[in-house]
VEXTOR-670848 format. One line per 4 residues: number of its first residue (from 1); their letters; for each residue x, y, z of C-alpha. Coordinates in nm, 3 decimals, decimal comma, m for minus. Layout:
NUM	a	X/Y/Z; ...;
END
This chain:
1	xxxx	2,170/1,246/4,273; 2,031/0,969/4,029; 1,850/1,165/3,721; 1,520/0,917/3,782;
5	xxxx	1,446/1,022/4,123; 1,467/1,385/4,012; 1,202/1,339/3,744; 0,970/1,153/4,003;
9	xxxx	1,020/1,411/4,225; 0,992/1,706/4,014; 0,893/1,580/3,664; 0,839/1,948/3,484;
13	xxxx	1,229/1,964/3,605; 1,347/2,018/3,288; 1,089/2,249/3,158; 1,199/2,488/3,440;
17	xxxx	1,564/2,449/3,391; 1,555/2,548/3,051; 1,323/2,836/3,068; 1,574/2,988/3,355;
21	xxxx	1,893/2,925/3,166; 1,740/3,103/2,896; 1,625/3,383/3,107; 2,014/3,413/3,250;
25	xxxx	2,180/3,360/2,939; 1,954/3,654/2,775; 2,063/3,878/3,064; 2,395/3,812/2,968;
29	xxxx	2,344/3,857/2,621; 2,194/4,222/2,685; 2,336/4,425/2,967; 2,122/4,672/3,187;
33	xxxx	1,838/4,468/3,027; 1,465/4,555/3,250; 1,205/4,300/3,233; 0,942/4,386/2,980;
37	xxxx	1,189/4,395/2,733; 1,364/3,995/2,848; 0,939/3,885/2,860; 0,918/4,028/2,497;
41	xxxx	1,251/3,853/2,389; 1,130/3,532/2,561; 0,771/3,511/2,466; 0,678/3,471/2,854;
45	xxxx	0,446/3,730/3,078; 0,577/3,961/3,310; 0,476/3,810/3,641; 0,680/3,469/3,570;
49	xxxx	1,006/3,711/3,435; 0,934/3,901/3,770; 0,957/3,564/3,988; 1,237/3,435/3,837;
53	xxxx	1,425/3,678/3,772; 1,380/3,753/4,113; 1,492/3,360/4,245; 1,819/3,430/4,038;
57	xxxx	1,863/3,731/4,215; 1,848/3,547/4,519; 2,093/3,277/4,408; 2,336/3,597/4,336;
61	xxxx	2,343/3,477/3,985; 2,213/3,827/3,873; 2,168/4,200/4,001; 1,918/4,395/3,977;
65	xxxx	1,976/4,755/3,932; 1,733/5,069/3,838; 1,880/5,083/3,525; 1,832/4,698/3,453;
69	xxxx	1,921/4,341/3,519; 2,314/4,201/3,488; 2,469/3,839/3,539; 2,710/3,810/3,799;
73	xxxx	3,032/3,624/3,782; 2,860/3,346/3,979; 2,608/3,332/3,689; 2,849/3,291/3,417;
77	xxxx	2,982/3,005/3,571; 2,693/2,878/3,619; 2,589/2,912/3,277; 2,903/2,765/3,105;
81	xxxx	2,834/2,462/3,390; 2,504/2,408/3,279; 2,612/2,422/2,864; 2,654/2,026/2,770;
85	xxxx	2,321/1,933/2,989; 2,113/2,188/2,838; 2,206/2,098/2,495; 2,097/1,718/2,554;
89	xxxx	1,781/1,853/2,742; 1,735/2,041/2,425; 1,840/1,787/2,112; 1,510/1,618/2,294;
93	xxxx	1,277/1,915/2,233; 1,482/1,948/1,888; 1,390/1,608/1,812; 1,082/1,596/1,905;
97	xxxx	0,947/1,888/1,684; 1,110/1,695/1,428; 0,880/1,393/1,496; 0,595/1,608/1,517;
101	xxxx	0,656/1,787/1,206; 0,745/1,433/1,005; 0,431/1,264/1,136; 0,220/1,587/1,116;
105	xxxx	0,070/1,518/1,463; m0,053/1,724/1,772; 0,257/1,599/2,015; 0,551/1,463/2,081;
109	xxxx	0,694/1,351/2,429; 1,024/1,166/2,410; 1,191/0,947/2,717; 1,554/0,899/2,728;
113	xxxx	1,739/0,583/2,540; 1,549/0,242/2,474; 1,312/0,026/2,615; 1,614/m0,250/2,556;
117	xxxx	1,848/m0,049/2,804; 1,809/m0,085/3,183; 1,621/0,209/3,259; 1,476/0,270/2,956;
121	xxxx	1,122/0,060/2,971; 1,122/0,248/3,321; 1,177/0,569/3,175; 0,950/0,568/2,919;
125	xxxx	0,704/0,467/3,172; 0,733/0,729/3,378; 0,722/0,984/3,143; 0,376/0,869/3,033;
129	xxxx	0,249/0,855/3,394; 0,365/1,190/3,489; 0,187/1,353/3,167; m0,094/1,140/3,175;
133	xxxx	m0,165/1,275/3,594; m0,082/1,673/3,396; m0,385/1,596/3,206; m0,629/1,436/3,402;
137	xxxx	m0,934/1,621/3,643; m1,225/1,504/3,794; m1,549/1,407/3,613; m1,371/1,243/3,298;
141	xxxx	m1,415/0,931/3,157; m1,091/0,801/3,056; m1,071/0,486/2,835; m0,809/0,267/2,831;
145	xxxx	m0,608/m0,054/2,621; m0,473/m0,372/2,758; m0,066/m0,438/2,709; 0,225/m0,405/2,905;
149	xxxx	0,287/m0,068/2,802; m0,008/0,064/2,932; 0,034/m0,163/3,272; 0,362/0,004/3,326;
153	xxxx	0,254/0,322/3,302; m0,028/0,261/3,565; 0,246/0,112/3,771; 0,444/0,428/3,799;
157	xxxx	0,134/0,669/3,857; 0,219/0,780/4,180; m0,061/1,039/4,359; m0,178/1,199/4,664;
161	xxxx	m0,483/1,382/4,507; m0,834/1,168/4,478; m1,065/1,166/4,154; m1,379/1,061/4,270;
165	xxxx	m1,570/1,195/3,967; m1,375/1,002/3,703; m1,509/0,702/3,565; m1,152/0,429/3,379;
169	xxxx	m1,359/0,218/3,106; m1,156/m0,066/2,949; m1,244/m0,013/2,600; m1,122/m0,340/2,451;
173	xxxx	m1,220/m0,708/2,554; m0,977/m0,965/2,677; m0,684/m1,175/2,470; m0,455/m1,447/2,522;
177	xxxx	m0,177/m1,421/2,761; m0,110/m1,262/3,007; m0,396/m1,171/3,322; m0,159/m0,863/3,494;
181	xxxx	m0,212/m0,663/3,175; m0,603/m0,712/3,059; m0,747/m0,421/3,021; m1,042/m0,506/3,310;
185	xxxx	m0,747/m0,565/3,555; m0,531/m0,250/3,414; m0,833/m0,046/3,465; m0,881/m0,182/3,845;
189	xxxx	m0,532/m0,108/3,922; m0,551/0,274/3,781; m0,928/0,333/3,928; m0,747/0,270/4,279;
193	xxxx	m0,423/0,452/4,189; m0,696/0,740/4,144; m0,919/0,669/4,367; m1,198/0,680/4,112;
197	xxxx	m1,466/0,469/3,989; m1,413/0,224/3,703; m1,656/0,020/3,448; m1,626/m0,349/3,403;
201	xxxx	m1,623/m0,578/3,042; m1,577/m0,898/3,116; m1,602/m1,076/2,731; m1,280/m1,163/2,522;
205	xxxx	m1,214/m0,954/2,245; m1,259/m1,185/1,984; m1,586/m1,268/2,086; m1,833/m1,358/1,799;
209	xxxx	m2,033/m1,016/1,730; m2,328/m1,251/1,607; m2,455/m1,262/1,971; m2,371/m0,896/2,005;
213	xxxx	m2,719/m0,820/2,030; m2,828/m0,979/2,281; m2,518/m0,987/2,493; m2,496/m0,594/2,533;
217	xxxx	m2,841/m0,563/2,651; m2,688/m0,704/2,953; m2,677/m0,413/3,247; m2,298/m0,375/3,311;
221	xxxx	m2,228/m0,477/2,897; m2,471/m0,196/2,789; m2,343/0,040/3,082; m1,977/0,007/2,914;
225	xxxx	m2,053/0,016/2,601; m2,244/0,376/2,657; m1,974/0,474/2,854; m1,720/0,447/2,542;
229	xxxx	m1,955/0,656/2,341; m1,867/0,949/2,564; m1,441/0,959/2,646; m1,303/1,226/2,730;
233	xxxx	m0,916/1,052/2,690; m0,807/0,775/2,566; m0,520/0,625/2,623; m0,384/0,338/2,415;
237	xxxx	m0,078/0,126/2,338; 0,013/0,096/1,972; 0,009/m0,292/1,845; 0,208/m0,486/1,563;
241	xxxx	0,028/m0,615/1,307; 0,118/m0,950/1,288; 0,205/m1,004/1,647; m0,102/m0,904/1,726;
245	xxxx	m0,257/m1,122/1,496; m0,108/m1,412/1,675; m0,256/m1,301/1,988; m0,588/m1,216/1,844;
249	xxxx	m0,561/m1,580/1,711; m0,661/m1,484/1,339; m0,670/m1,750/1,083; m0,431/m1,854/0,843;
253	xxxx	m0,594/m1,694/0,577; m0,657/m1,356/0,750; m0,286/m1,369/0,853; m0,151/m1,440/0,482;
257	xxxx	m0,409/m1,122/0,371; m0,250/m0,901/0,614; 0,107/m1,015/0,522; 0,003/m0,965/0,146;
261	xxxx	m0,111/m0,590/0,208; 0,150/m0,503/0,409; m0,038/m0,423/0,691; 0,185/m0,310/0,991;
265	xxxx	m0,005/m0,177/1,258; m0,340/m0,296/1,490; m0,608/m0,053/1,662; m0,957/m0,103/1,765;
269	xxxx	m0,965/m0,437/1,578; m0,873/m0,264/1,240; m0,536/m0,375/1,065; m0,350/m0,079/0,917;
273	xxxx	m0,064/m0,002/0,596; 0,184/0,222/0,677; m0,056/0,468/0,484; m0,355/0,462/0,744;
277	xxxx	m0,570/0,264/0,503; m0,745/m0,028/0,622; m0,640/m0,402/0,548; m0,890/m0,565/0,749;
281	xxxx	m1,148/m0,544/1,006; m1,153/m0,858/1,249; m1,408/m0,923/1,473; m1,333/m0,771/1,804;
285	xxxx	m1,566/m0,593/2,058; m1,533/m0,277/2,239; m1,392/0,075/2,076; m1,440/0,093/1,716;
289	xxxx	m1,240/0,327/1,443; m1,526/0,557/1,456; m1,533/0,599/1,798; m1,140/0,588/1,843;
293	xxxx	m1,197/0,937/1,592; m1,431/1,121/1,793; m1,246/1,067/2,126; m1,183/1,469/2,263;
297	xxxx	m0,797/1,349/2,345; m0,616/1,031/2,274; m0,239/0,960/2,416; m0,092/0,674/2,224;
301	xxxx	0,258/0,532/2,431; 0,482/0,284/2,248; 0,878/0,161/2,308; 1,117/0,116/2,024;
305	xxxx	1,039/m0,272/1,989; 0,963/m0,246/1,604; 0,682/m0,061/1,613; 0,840/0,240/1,388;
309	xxxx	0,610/0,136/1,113; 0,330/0,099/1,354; 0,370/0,428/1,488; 0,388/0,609/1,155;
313	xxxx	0,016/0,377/1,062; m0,159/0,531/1,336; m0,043/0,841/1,298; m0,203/0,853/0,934;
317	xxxx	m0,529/0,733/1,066; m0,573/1,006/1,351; m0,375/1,329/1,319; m0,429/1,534/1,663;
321	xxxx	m0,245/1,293/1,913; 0,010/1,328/2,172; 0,242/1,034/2,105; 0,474/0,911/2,366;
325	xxxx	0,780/0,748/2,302; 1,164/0,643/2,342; 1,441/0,857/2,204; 1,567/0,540/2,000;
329	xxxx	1,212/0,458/1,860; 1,201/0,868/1,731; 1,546/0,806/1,584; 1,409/0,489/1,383;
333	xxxx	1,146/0,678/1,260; 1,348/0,924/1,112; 1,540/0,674/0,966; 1,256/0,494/0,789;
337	xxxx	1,087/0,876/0,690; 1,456/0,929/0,547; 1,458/0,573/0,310; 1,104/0,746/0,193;
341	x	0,883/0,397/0,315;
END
């Protein structure tokens, strides 16, 4: 069976797969072994030891005994089958913690290869959908950035259930190319996927914050604007410095300052070092730093498309994130954490 239609179909596969081939190698490890003592050994309650232990039973891949649990021959070659994909499932939760522990950050979620192979774009994709639909419930309000990282995410969120009570708010104004991933359209597109209720903020993002004033008292302005005061998630795409510089149309001069401070990553109009500190603040309307900082829960999602540097920026600037990204982007940040950038 193709690997991607398993983790549509089940996407906490692999979650579940390791926790029982742990359970039945641990019964193999320790004969006659009873259950308290495997939930003590595994750091997981009772009732879950008792239901799977039970499935395995089922699958004749263990007995169960008075005297304690044993693996069967059926489960030893099941085990030894299972060997070479666990270990990949697990060099991704190995590398992973190493990510977390390098950037000193809440989370880690990695997808498999890069967004420059076939699948990978897709896979990354998916991945964020299916944790972003983990985390969501009804009377949120759930921010979101423009970008076609975000709009492929919203294009894989696939679900029955209806969130009536949540409110999307595009939290960023609208740039230069293309219309499919603007933030007000993005936000459309996921308010349906959800079947929830979405805010509107139709200015560009560079527009002058002189009339700023008088602009926001405007009903649905104002009503947006409030509404970004209050998330409850945000979830954002992690820019370039320079290339989004280009697409934010910034002068000449602003462009040479950036280049001259080494500035490497964007956010919520601020331009970033690899150090978190601030090169520049262009005018841009919507979420600001501060705001960004008091979110409850941000998800940032990026692809291996040189934005290593980037990544590491924003992960200086706001330390309790889940970050999302490829297996080959987590390698490159090793690499550059290993040259000591």
């Amino acid at each position: 069976m193709n690997k991607n239609i398993i983790d549509i179909l089940y996407p906490d596969y692999k979650e579940k797969m390791l926790q029982r081939y742990n359970i039945l190698n641990e019964i193999k490890m320790n004969n006659n072994i009873g259950r308290r003592k495997l939930s003590n050994i595994l750091n997981l309650n009772e009732r879950l030891i008792r239901n799977e232990t039970e499935k395995l039973f089922q699958m004749n891949l263990i007995i169960i005994e008075q005297v304690g649990m044993n693996i069967t021959k059926e489960g030893i070659a099941v085990l030894d089958e299972a060997s070479d994909f666990i270990k990949d499932l697990y060099s991704h939760e190995e590398l992973s913690q190493k990510i977390k522990n390098l950037l000193g950050i809440k989370k880690v979620i990695i997808s498999q290869g890069s967004i420059y192979e076939s699948n990978g774009r897709l896979e990354l994709a998916k991945v964020s959908s299916n944790y972003f639909l983990k985390n969501i419930k009804n009377n949120m309000i759930i921010g979101i950035t423009g970008g076609s990282t975000i709009g492929q995410t919203i294009e894989n969120i696939q679900t029955n259930k209806s969130f009536s009570d949540i409110v999307i708010v595009p939290v960023r104004g609208s740039l230069m190319g293309s219309v499919k991933n603007q933030t007000n359209i993005l936000a459309v597109k996921l308010a349906e996927k959800l079947n929830s209720k979405y805010a509107n903020f139709y200015l560009p993002d560079d527009f002058d914050l002189d009339n700023l004033k008088d602009i926001s008292k405007l009903p649905e302005v104002q009503k947006t604007l409030n509404l970004i005061n209050h998330l409850d998630l945000l979830v954002f795409g992690i820019g370039d410095a320079l290339k989004m510089a280009n697409r934010r149309l910034l002068s000449e001069k602003e462009k040479n300052l950036l280049i001259e401070n080494n500035a490497v990553a964007e956010a919520f109009g601020n331009y970033f070092d690899i150090n978190g500190n601030i090169v520049l603040k262009s005018k841009s309307i919507g979420i600001s730093l501060e705001q960004f900082l008091n979110v409850k829960d941000v998800i940032a999602i990026a692809g291996d498309d040189e934005k290593e540097k980037a990544i590491i920026a924003i992960s200086e600037v706001r330390k309790d994130i889940t970050l999302i990204i490829t297996e080959e982007c987590a390698k490159k940040i090793i690499e550059l954490k290993d040259s000591n950038i």
